[in-house]
C-alpha positions in Angstrom: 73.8 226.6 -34.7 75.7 224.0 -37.1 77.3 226.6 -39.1 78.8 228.0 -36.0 80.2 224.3 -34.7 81.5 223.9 -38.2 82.8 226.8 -38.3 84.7 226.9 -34.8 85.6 223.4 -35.7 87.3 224.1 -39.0 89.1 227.0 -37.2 90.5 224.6 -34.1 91.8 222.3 -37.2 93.1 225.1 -39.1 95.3 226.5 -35.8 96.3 223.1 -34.7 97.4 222.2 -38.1 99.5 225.6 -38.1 100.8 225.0 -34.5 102.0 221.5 -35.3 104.1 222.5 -38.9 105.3 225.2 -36.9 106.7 223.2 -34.4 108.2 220.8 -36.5 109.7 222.8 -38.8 111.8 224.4 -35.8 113.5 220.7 -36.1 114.4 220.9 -39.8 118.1 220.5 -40.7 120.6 223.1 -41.3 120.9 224.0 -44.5 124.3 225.3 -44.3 127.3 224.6 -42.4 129.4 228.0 -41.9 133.7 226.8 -41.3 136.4 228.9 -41.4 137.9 228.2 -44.4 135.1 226.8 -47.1 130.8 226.4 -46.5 129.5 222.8 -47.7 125.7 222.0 -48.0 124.0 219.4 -45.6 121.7 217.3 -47.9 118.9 216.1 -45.8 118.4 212.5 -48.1 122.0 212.1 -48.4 122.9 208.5 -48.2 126.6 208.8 -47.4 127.5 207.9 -43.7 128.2 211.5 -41.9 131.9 212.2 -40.8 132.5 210.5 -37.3 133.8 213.3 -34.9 136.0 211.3 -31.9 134.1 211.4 -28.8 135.0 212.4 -25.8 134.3 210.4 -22.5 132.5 213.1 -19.4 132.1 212.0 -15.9 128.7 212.6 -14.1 130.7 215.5 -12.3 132.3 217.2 -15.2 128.7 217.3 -16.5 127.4 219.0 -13.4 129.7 222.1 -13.6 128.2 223.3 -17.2 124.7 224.1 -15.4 124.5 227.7 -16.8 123.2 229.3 -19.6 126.7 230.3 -20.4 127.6 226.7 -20.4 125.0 223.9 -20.7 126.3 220.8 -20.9 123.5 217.9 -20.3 123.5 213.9 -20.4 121.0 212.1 -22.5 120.6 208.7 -23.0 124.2 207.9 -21.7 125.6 210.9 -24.2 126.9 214.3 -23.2 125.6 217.2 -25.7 126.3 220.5 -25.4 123.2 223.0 -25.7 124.3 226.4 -24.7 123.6 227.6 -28.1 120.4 226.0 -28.5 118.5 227.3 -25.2 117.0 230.6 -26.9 116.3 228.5 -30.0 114.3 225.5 -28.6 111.0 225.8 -29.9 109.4 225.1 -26.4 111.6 227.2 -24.7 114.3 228.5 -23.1 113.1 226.7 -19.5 113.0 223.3 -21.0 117.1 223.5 -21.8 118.2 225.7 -18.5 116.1 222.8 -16.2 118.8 220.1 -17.5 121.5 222.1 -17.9 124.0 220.4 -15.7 122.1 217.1 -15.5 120.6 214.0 -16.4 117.9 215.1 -18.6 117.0 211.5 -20.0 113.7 211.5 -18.5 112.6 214.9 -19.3 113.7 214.9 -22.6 112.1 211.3 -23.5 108.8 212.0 -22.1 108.6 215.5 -24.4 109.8 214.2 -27.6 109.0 210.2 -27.1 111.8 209.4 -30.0 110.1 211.2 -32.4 112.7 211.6 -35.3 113.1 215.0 -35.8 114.3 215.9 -32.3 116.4 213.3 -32.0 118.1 214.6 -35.4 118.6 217.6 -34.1 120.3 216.6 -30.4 122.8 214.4 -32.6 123.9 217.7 -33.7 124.8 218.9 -30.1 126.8 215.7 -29.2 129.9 216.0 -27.9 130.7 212.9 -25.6 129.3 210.0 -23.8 129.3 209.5 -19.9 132.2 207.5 -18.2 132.5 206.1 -14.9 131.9 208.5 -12.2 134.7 209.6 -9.7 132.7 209.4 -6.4 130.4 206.1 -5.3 127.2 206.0 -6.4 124.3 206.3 -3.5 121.6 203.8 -4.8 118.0 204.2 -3.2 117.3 201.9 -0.3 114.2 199.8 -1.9 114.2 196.0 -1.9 113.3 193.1 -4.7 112.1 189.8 -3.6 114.1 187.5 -5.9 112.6 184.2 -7.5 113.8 182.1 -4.8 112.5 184.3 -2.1 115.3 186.1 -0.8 115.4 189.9 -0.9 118.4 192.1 -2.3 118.6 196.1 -2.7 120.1 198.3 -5.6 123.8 197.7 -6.3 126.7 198.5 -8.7 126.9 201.7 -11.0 124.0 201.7 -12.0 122.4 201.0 -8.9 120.5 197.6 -10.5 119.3 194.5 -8.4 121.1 192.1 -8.8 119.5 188.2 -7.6 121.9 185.2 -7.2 
């Protein structure tokens, strides 16, 4: 009976141990950078400071009209990336991608990958903007805070904070 627990023990190691290098390996850098007119290697440990592409500043609504797979825009952490091409790549999915296509996927995005390094590498990659003011007002939720000196005051402002006097 001990040489079958060990056993199925050793095995549930073994295939979680595979499952997890798989999963980070899915995160590894490119090696290789195609352009148009020369290919330059990525070092990984390179200490330089990577070329600064000018960013771009996307409104909530711009966002919300690349919610396809043809055209996936998606805001996290106050930063617009673009993942249209990495949908059928993500390692847990094509779902996880087309459900924030279009949207705020902050949350969803945080709670999977908790700021583990490597997926965070890898969205840097997709980056193409941050997230300006939006165009229409913002509808904050109707909840209250009871400030310090006992009044009450309800979500205002862009970002839909309280605010106490």
């Amino acid at each position: 009976m001990k040489k079958i627990i060990t056993y199925l023990v050793l095995t549930l190691l073994f295939i979680g141990g595979l499952y997890i290098y798989t999963k980070e390996s899915a995160y590894s850098p490119v090696s290789s950078v195609n352009n148009s007119s020369q290919q330059e290697s990525i070092n990984p440990n390179a200490t330089t400071t990577p070329q600064v592409i000018p960013s771009k500043t996307f409104t909530v609504e711009d966002v919300k009209t690349h919610n396809t797979a043809e055209s996936c825009y998606a805001i996290i952490n106050g930063s617009v990336y673009d993942l249209t091409t990495w949908i059928n790549k993500h390692p847990g999915g094509k779902l996880a991608i087309l459900a924030i296509c279009g949207r705020d996927g902050s949350t969803a995005f945080n709670l999977q990958h908790g700021g583990a390094s490597k997926p965070n590498a890898k969205l840097t990659t997709f980056k193409i903007g941050t997230v300006g003011q939006t165009s229409s007002p913002v509808a904050c939720t109707m909840d209250a805070k009871m400030c310090p000196d006992g009044t009450y005051v309800g979500r205002s402002g862009p970002n839909c904070q309280f605010v106490c006097k």
